[in-house]
N, C-alpha and C positions, 0 to 999 in steps of 0.2 A: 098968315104968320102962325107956324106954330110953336109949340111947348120946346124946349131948349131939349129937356132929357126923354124926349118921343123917340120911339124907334122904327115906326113905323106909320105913314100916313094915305089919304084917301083924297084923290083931286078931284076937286068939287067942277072942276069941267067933264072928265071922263069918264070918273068913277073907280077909275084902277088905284091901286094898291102900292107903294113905292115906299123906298126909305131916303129919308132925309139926308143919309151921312153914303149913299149908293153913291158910286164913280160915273161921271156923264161918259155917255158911250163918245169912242177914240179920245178918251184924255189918257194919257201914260201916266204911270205913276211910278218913283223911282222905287227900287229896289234897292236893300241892305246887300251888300258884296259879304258872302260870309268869309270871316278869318281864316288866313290857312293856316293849318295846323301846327301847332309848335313845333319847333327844330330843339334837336336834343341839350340840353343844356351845358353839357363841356366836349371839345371838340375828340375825348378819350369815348363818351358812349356813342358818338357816330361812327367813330371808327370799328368800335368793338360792334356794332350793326353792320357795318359796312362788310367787315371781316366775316362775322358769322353765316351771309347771307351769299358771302363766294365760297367759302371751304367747304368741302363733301368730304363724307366720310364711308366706309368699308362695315357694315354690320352684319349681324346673323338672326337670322330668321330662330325663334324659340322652338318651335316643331319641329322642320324638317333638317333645319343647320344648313338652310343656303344663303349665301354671302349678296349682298348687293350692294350699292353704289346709294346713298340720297344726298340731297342736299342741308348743309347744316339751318336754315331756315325753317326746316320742317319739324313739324311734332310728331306726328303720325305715317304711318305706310303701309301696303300692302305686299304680302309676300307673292311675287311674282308665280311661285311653284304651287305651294299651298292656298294661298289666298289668305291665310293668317294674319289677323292685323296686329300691329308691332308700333307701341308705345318710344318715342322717340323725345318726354318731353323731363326737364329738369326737375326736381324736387328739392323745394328746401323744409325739413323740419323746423321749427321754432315752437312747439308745443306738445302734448301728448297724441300719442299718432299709433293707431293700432289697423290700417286697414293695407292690405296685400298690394304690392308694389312689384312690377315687371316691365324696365326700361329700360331700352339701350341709349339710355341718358345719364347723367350724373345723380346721385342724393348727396345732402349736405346735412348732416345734424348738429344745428347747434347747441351752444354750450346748454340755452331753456329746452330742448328738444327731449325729446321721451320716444323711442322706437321700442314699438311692445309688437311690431308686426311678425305673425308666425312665417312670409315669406316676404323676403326682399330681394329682387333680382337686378341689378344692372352696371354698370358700365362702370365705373368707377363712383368711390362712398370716402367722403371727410367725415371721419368719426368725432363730434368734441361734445356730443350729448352722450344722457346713459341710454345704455343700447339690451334691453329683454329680449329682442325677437332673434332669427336666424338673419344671417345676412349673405349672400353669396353675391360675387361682384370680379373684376378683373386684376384692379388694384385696388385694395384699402389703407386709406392714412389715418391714424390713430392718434388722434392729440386730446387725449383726455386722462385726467387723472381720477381713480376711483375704480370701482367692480365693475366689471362687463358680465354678468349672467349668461347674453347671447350666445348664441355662436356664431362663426365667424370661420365660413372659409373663401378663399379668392388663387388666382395666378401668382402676385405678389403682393406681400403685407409690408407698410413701414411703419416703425413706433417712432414716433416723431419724438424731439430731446426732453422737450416740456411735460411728455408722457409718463404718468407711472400709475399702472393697471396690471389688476388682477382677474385674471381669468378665470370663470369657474369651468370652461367647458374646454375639451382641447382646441388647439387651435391650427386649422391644417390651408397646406398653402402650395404652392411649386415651389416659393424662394420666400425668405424673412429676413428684413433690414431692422435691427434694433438698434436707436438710437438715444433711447431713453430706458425705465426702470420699467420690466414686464415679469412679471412671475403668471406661471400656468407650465401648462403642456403643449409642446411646438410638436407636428408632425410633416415634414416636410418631404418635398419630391428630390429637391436636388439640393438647396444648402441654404443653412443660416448664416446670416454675418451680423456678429457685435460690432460695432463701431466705437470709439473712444468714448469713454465716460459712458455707457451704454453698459445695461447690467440687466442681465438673465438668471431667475431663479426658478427652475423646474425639470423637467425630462423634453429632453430632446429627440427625435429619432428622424434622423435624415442622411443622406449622402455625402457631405463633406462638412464642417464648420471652421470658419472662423474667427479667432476674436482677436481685433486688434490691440496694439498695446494701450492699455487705460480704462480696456472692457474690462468684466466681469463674468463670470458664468458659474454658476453652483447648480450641482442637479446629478442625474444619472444622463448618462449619451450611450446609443446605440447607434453606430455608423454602417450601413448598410442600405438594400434593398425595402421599401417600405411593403409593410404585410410579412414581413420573413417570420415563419415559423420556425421553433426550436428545433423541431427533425429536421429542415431543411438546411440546417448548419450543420448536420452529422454527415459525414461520411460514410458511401457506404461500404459496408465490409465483403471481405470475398471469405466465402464459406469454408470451415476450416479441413487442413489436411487430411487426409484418412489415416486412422492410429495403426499401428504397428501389428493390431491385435488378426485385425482381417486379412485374408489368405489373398497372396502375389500372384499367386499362377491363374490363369487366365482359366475363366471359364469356358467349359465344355459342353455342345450341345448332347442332349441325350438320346441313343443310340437305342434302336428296336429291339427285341430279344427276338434270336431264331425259332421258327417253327420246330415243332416236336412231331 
């Protein structure tokens, strides 16, 4: 007999060494089946799993600008040409956030969010924090009211209705959807549109605008070519007539003088 809390004991027949609580050889002993892992909790985020893990999408290599094919499951990839690897994964801000960002992913800043980053690069940005850093993206949606220091250019910009921002920096784009209150400097490729109850207060300089009825726009506008120089509006002129003063008959070559 021994000690209940021994962990170890000595057979006084053979001398060997054994523990009290060891498994007699061929006894089985059952096993815990471990739980399988939980299934998602409303039948909207399996589907939104389901879905993101079929649809592929169309990107660009940051280097060399070649296109490829991946899978929306993915975070990451390799450029097929370059070998360059290419950040594929989502961002949400919710705090202060100062470090360099390159993804052909989405960012999301919310409204506690703070983007102090000197470069942000990717795929489409919901603006509804304050935004210090630069940001370059595809589309940007703007639903934030207050100063944006940043700057901010992309493909297409929209100011969402609930927006009213002030821009310290210009702000350049191909196209601009205002649907709320923006004051700054717009430079755009091909055109601005106010939307109704949408109100623009600054300079403009793009290719077409317009404001529908119930918009707003106060500011100077330059419709044109972007980058157009002042000489390059002038015309050139053709050099002026010859005055009356200089002699009609045609000149004459000059003629040898005879030997003497």
């Amino acid at each position: 007999m021994e000690y209940a809390a021994a962990k170890s004991s000595i057979c006084r027949q053979c001398g060997r060494s054994f523990s009290p609580f060891a498994p007699k050889p061929g006894l089985k002993l059952r096993t815990r089946e471990e739980a399988p892992p939980p299934e998602s909790s409303s039948i909207r985020g399996r589907f939104e799993d389901f879905w993101k893990r079929q649809r592929s999408s169309i990107i660009e290599c940051f280097e060399c600008k070649r296109k490829q094919q991946v899978s929306g499951a993915a975070t990451s990839t390799i450029c097929p040409a370059c070998s360059a690897h290419i950040d594929l994964r989502d961002y949400k801000i919710t705090s202060g956030f100062s470090r360099t960002i390159r993804t052909r992913g989405d960012v999301h800043l919310t409204s506690r969010g703070d983007l102090g980053s000197s470069s942000v690069v990717c795929r489409s940005a919901l603006i509804e924090g304050r935004l210090r850093g630069n940001l370059h993206c595809d589309t940007a949606t703007i639903n934030y009211s207050g100063k944006i220091p940043g700057r901010i250019s992309a493909r297409h910009i929209i100011v969402d209705r609930k927006a009213d921002i002030h821009c310290f920096r210009s702000v350049r784009a191909e196209s601009v959807e205002i649907r709320g209150r923006m004051s700054g400097e717009i430079v755009a490729q091909t055109m601005v549109m106010i939307h109704k109850r949408g109100s623009l207060e600054g300079d403009v300089t793009a290719r077409a605008i317009t404001v529908e009825k119930g918009g707003m726009f106060s500011g100077q506008l330059v419709i044109g070519q972007v980058g157009l120089t002042q000489g390059e509006l002038l015309q050139e002129q053709e050099p002026a007539a010859a005055t009356g003063s200089e002699s009609n008959f045609p000149e004459t070559a000059p003629r040898p003088l005879p030997a003497t």
